[in-house]
C-alpha positions in Angstrom: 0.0 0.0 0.0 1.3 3.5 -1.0 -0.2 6.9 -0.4 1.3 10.4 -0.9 0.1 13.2 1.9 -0.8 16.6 1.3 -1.3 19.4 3.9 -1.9 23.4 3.7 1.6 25.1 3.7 1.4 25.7 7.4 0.7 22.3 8.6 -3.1 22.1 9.2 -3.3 18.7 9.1 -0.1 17.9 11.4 -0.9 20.5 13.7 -4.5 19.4 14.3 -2.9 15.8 15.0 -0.3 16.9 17.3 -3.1 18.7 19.5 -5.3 16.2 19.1 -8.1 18.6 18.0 -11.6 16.8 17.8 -12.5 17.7 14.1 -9.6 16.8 11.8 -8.8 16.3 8.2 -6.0 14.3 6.2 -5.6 14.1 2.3 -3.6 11.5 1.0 -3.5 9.6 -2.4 -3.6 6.2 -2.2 -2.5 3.3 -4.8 -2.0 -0.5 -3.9 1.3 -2.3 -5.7 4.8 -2.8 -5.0 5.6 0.2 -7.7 6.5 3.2 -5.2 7.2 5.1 -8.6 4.5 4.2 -10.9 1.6 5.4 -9.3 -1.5 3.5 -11.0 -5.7 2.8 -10.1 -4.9 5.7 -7.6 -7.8 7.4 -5.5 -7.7 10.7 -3.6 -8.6 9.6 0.1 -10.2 12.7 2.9 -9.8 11.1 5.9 -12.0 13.0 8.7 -12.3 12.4 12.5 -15.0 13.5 15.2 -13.9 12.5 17.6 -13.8 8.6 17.7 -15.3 8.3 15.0 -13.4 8.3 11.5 -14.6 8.1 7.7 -13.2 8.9 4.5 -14.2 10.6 1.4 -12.5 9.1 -1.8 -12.3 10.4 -5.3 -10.9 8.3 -7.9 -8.0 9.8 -10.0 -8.4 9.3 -13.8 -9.5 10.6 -17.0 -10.4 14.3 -17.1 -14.3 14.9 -16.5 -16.1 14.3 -19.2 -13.5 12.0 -20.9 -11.4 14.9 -22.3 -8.0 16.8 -20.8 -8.3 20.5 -21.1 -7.5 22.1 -24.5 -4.2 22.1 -25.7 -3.0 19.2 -22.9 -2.7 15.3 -24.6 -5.5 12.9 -23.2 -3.6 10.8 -20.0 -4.4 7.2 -18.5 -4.2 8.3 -14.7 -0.8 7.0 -14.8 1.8 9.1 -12.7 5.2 8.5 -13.2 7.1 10.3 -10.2 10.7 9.6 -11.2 10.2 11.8 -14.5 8.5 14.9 -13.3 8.7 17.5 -10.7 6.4 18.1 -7.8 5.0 20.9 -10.4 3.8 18.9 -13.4 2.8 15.9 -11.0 0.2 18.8 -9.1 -0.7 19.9 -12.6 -1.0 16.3 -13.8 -2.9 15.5 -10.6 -5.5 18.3 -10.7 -6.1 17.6 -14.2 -7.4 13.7 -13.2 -10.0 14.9 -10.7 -13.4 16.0 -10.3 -14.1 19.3 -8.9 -15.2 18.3 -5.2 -11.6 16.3 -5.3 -9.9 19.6 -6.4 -11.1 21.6 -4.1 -9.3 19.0 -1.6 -6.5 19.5 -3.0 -6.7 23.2 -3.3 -7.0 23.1 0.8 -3.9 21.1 0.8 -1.9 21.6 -2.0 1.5 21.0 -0.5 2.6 16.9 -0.9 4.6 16.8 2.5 5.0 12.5 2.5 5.2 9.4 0.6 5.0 6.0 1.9 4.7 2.5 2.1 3.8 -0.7 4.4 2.3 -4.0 3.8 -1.0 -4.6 5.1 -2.6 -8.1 5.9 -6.4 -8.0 6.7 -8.6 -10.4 8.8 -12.3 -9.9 9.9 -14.9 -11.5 11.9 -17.1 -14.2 10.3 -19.9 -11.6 10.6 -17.8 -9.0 9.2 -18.9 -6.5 11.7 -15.0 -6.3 13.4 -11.8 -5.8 11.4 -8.0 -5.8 11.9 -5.4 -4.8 10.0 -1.7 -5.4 10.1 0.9 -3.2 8.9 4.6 -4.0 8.6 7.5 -2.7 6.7 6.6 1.0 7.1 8.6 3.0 4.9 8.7 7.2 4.6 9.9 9.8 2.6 9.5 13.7 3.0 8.4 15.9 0.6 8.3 19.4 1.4 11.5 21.2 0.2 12.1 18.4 -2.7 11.2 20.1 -6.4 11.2 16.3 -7.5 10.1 13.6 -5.8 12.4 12.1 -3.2 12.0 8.4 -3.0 15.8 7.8 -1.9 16.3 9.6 1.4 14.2 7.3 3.8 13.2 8.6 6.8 14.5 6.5 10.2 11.7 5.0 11.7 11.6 2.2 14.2 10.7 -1.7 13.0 7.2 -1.5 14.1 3.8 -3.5 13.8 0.6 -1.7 13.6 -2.3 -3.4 14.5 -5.8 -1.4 13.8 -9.1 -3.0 14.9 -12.5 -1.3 13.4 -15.9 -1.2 13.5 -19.1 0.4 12.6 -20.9 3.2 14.8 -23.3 1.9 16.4 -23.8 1.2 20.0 -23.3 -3.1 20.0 -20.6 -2.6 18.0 -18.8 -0.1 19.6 -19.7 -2.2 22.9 -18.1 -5.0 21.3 -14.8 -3.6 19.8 -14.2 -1.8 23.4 -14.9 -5.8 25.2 -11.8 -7.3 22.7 -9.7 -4.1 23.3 -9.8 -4.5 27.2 -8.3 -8.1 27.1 -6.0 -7.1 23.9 -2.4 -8.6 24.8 -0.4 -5.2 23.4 -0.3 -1.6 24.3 -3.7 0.4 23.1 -3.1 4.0 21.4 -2.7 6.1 18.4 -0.6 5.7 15.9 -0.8 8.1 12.5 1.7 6.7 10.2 1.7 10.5 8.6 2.7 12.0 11.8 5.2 9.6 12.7 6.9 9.6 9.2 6.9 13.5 9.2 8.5 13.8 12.5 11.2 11.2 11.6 12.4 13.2 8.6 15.5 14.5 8.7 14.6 18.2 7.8 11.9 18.4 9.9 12.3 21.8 11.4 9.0 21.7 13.6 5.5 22.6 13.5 4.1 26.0 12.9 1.9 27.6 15.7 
């Protein structure tokens, strides 16, 4: 699994996670493969919190709307190649692919701050009402002062497992989740993959106020 972040040029996104604000937003785009280059079947992702609750908003990245590029641009396959281009073209490129609602996401955070990777494994209850997800392998790369995209300087990060368990909103299931949580044998907290990755980056500076 392989997503590139975006946030505002002043850290919204970071800076809501780091204070743990209730209401909360993260754009990322999201492609499955072992291609960290070749980014393919992508979708743009909103992920929003209230509280503890979480959902996303997804956009899939493609053909212009309508099935035509803008005059004057060639037609493209929704195909990003981000060893050939700069951050520049790749935003253009990007933009180009989406519907409006998507580019106004993007518009709100238009800076890509992170790329990275991790396997993922998946398991659910027979039901399908619980679900747990394992990620292993995290890798991360920041973004912000590269004009290309920098998938070479790898940001330290320690050999981790993340183990996610989710269900739906309502009250049995929540009831439930919180019963298998209690008698979990590991530590119970948050983990963002984004924050971590962007604090382990080597030119990471800090957080604006």
């Amino acid at each position: 699994m392989n997503n590139i972040y975006f946030d505002s040029f002043d850290l919204q996104s970071l800076n809501a996670n780091l204070g743990s604000v209730e209401e909360r937003q993260k754009l990322r785009l999201r492609w499955y493969g072992t291609d960290l280059a070749q980014v393919t079947a992508a979708q743009l992702e909103l992920k929003c919190r209230q509280g503890v609750a979480s959902w996303k908003e997804t956009a899939p990245f493609g053909r212009a709307p309508f099935g035509r590029a803008p005059f004057g641009r060639p037609p493209f396959d929704g195909v990003l190649l981000l060893e050939q281009l700069p951050w520049s073209a790749l935003m253009a490129t990007l933009r180009q692919g989406l519907d409006a609602r998507a580019q106004h996401w993007l518009a709100c955070y238009a800076q890509p701050t992170l790329i990275n990777s991790y396997q993922r494994a998946y398991y659910e209850t027979p039901d399908g009402e619980l679900r747990l997800t394992l990620d292993t392998r995290l890798r991360a790369y920041a973004q912000r002062y590269m004009a290309y995209p920098n998938l070479r300087q790898q940001a330290v990060q320690p050999d981790v497992m993340i183990v996610e368990l989710k269900s739906p909103t309502g009250d049995a299931a929540v009831r439930r989740l919180t019963a298998l949580l209690a008698s979990f044998p590991a530590r119970v907290g948050r983990f963002s993959k984004y924050l971590h990755g962007m604090l382990a980056a080597t030119d990471f500076e800090g957080v604006f106020a």
